[in-house]
C-alpha positions as CSV (number, residue, x, y, z in Angstrom):
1,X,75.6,-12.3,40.8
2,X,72.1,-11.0,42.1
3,X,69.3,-13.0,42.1
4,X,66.2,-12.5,39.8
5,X,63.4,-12.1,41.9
6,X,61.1,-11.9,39.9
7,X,61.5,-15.4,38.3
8,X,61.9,-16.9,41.7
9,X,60.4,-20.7,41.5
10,X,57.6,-19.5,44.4
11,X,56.7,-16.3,42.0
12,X,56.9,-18.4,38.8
13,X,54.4,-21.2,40.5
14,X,52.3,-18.9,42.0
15,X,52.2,-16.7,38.6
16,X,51.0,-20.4,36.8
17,X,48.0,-21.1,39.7
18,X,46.6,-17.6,39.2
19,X,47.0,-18.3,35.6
20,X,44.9,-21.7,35.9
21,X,42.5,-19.7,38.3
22,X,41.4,-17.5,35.7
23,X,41.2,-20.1,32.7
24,X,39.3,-22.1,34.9
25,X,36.6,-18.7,35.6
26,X,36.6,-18.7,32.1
27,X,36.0,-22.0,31.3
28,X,33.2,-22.3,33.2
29,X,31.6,-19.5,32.5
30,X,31.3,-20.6,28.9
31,X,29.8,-23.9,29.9
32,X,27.1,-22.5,32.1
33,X,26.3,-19.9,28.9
34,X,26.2,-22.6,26.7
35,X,24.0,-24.5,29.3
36,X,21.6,-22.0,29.1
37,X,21.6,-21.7,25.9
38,X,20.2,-24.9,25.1
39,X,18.3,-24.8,28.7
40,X,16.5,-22.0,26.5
41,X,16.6,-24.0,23.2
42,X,14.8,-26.5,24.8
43,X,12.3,-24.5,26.1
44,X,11.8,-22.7,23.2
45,X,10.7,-26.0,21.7
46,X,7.9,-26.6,24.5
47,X,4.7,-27.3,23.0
48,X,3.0,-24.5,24.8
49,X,5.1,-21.8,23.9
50,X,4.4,-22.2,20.6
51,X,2.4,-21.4,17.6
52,X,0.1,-24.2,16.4
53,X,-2.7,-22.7,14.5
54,X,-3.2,-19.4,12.5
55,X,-6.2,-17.7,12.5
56,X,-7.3,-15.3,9.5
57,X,-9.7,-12.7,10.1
58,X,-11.4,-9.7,8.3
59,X,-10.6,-10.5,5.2
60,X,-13.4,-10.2,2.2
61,X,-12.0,-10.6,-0.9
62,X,-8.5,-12.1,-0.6
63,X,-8.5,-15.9,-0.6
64,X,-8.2,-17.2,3.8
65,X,-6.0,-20.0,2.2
66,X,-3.5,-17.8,0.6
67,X,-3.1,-15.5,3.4
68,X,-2.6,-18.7,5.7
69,X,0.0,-20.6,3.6
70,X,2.0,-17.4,3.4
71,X,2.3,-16.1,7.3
72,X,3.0,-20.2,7.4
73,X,6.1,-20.4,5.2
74,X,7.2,-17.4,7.5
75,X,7.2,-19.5,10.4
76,X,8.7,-22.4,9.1
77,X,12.1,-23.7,10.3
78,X,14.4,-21.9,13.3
79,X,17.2,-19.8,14.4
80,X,20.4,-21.4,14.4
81,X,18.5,-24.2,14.0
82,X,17.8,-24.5,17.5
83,X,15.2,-21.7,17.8
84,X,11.4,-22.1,16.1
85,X,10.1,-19.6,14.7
86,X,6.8,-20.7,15.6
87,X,7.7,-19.8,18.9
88,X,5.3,-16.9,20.4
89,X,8.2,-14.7,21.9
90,X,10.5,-15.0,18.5
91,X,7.9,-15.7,15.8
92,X,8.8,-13.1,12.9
93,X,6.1,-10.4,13.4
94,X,7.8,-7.7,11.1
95,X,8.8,-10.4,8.3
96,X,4.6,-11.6,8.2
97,X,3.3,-8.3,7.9
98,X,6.2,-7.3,5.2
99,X,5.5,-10.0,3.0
100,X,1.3,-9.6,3.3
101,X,1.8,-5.8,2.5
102,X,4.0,-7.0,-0.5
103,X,2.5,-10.0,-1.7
104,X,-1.6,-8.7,-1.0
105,X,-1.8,-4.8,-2.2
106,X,-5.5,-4.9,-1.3
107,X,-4.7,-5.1,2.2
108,X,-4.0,-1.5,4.4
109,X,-3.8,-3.0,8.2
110,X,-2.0,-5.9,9.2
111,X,-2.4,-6.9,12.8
112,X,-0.8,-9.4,14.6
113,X,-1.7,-11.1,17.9
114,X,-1.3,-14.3,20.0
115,X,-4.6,-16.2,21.5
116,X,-3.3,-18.4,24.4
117,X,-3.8,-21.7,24.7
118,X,-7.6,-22.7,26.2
119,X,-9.3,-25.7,26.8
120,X,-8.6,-28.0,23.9
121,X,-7.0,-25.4,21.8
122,X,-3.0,-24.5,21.6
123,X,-1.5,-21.2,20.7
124,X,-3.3,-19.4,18.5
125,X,-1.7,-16.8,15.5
126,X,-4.7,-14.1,15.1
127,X,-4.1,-12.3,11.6
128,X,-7.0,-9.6,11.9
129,X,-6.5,-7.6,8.1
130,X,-8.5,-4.8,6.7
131,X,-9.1,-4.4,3.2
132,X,-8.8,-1.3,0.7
133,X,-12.2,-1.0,-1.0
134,X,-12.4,0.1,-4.6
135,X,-13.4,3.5,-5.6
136,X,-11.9,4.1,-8.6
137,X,-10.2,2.8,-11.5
138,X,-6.6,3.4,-13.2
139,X,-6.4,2.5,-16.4
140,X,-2.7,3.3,-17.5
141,X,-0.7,6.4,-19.3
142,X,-2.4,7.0,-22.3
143,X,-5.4,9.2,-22.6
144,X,-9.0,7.7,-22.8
145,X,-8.9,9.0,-26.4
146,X,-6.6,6.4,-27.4
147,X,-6.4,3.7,-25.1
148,X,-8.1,0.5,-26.0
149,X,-11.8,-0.4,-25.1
150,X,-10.9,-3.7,-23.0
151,X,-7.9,-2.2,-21.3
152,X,-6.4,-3.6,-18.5
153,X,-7.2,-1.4,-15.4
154,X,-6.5,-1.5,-11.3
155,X,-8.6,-0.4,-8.4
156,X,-8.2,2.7,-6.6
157,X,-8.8,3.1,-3.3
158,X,-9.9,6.6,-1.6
159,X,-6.4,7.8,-0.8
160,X,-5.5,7.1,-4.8
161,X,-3.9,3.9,-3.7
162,X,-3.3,1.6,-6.9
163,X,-3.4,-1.8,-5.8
164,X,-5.2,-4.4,-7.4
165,X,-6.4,-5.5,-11.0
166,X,-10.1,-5.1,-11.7
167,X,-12.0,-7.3,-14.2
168,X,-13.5,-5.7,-17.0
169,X,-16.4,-3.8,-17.0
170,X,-18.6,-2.4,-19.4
171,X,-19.9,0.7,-19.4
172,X,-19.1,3.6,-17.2
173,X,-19.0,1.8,-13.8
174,X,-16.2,3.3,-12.0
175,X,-14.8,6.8,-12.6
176,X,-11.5,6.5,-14.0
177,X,-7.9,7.7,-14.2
178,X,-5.6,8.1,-16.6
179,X,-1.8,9.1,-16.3
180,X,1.3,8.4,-14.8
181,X,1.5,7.2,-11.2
182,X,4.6,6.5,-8.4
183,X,5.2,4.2,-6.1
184,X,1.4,2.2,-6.4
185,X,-0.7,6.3,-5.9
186,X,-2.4,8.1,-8.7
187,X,-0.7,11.7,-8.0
188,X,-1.4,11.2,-4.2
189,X,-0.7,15.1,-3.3
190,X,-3.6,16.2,-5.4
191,X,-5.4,13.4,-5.2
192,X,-8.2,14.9,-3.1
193,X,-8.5,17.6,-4.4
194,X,-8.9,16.1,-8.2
195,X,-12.2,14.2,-6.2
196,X,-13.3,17.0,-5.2
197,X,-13.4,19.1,-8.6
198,X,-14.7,15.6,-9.8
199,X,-18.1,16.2,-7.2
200,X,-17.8,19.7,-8.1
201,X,-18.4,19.3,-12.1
202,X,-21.2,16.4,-11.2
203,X,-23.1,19.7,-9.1
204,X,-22.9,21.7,-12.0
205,X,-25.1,18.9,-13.5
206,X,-22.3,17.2,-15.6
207,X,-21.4,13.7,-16.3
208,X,-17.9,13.4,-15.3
209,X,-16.3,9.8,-16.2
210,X,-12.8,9.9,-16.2
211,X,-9.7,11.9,-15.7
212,X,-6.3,12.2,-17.7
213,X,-3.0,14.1,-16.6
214,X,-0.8,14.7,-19.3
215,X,2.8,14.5,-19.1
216,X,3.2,18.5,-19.6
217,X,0.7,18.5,-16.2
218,X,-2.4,19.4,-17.9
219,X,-5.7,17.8,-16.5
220,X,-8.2,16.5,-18.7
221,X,-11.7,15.4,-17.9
222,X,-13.8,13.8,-19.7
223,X,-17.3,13.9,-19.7
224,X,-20.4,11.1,-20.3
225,X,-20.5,10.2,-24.2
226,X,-24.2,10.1,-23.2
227,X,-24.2,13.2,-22.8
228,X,-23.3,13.9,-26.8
229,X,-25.5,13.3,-29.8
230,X,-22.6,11.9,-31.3
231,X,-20.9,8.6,-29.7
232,X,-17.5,9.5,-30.9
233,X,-17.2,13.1,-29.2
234,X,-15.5,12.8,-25.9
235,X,-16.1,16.5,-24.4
236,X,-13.9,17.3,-22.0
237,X,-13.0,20.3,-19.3
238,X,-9.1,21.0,-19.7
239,X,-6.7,23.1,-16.5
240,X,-3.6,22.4,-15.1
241,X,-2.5,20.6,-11.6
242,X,-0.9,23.0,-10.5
243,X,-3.6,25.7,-10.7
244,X,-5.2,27.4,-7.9
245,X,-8.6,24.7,-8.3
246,X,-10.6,27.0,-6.4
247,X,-10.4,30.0,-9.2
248,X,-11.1,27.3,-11.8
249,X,-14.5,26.0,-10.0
250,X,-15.3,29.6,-10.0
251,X,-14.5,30.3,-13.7
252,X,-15.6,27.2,-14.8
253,X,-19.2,28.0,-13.0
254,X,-19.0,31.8,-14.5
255,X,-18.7,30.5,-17.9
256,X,-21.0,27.8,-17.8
257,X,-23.9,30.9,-16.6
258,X,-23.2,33.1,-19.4
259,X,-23.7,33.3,-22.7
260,X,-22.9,32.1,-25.1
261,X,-22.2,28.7,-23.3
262,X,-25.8,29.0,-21.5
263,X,-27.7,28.5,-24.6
264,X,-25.4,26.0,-26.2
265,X,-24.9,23.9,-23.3
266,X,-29.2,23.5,-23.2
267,X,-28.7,20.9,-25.8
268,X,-26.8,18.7,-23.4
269,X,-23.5,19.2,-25.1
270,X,-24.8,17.6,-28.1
271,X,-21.6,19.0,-30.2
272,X,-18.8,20.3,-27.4
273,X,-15.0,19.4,-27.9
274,X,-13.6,20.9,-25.4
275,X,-13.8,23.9,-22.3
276,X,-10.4,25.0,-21.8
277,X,-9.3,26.7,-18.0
278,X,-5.7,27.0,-18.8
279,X,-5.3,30.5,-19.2
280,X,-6.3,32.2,-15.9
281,X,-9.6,34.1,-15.9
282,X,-9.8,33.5,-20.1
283,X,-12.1,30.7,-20.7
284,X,-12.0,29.2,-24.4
285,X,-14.5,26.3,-25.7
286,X,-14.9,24.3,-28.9
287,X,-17.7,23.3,-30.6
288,X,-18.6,21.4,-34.1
């Protein structure tokens, strides 16, 4: 009967030493990773590698407190509850500025940066903001005809940004719009160009005061009830968002040169409905 090598006492010993060689490698390998784990973990921890004060800057409107408690409730507790997160390598930049885009709408630049420690002062959180400034109003999806006098309405910031309530105000303070608007813009790919008919119509010497867009897409703006002998009338200029707003400037400026709108238009508007640019080069208008 031949003998089995390969279970030979020698081989089977030798197999079990090479065996306890490599358990031994791995063994301490984990140890010295979870050593420097908690060699970091303690570190982590040292008073001058973290966070001890938060700064707020550049803010005008938007109470310093509020901004101050919420970047710290973002910092408190840790990472596997080892790990602060007050710590200025791991602190959670992205989380802060999520949460102040989300929680303050008026704000439109969040940055974030870490003063060092200097003489009697630790770690330093610098939260330097900018602030949207109001423009403009929105004041919700029905038309100025019908909405209420005290409505609730939102500023508007120069890029159509909807993000904050205003108070009510009396009068014809800011210019206002009216209609449906996504994701916190007032129709933000016409936007500009809607201002800029809007300065257009007050160099043709009227009294623009707000703006409507219907949900069939036609634009509707209204003009100064000062401007009417009558406080009901609302005159308004009517085209559509998706016209070419260059031809309607020059139509609307044609028209408003040439009789018989010349003449009537002398008495400030005292009895116009409505001018209507729908219809290409055809402009129709309404009187009482």
């Amino acid at each position: 009967m031949k003998r089995n090598v390969l279970n030979s006492p020698r081989l089977l010993e030798l197999k079990k030493h090479r065996r306890r060689v490599v358990l031994s490698k791995i063994l301490i390998s984990l140890l010295a990773l979870l050593a420097i784990f908690f060699l970091l973990a303690y570190l982590s921890n040292l008073k001058s590698l973290n966070i001890s004060n938060v700064e707020i800057t550049g803010n005008k409107v938007i109470d310093t407190e509020a901004l101050k408690g919420t970047v710290e409730e973002q910092m408190t507790g840790k990472y596997l509850w080892l790990f602060p997160k007050t710590n200025i390598l791991l602190y959670p930049k992205n989380s802060i500025t999520n949460i102040l885009q989300e929680k303050f709408k008026r704000l439109n630049s969040i940055n974030l940066s870490i003063l060092p420690a200097q003489a009697g002062k630790n770690n330093t959180l610098e939260v330097s903001l900018g602030e949207r400034t109001a423009k403009y109003t929105w004041c919700g999806t029905d038309s100025p005809e019908t909405s209420v006098e005290n409505q609730q309405c939102y500023f508007i910031d120069e890029d159509g940004y909807v993000f904050d309530e205003a108070p009510y105000f009396s009068g014809e303070v800011y210019f206002k719009f009216y209609g449906v608007q996504s994701k916190f813009y007032f129709y933000k790919q016409n936007f500009k160009q809607l201002i800029a008919f809007r300065d257009f119509f007050i160099g043709l010497g009227l009294q623009p005061t707000a703006l409507y867009i219907t949900n069939d897409g036609d634009v509707e703006i209204f003009l100064s009830k000062g401007m009417s002998s009558t406080s009901t009338i609302r005159p308004k200029i009517i085209f559509k968002i998706d016209a070419d707003f260059q031809n309607v400037a020059e139509n609307l400026e044609a028209a408003l040169n040439t009789e018989p709108l010349k003449s009537k238009f002398k008495n400030k508007y005292s009895s116009l409905l409505y001018i209507d640019l729908r219809f290409g080069n055809k402009v129709y208008d309404k009187f009482q």
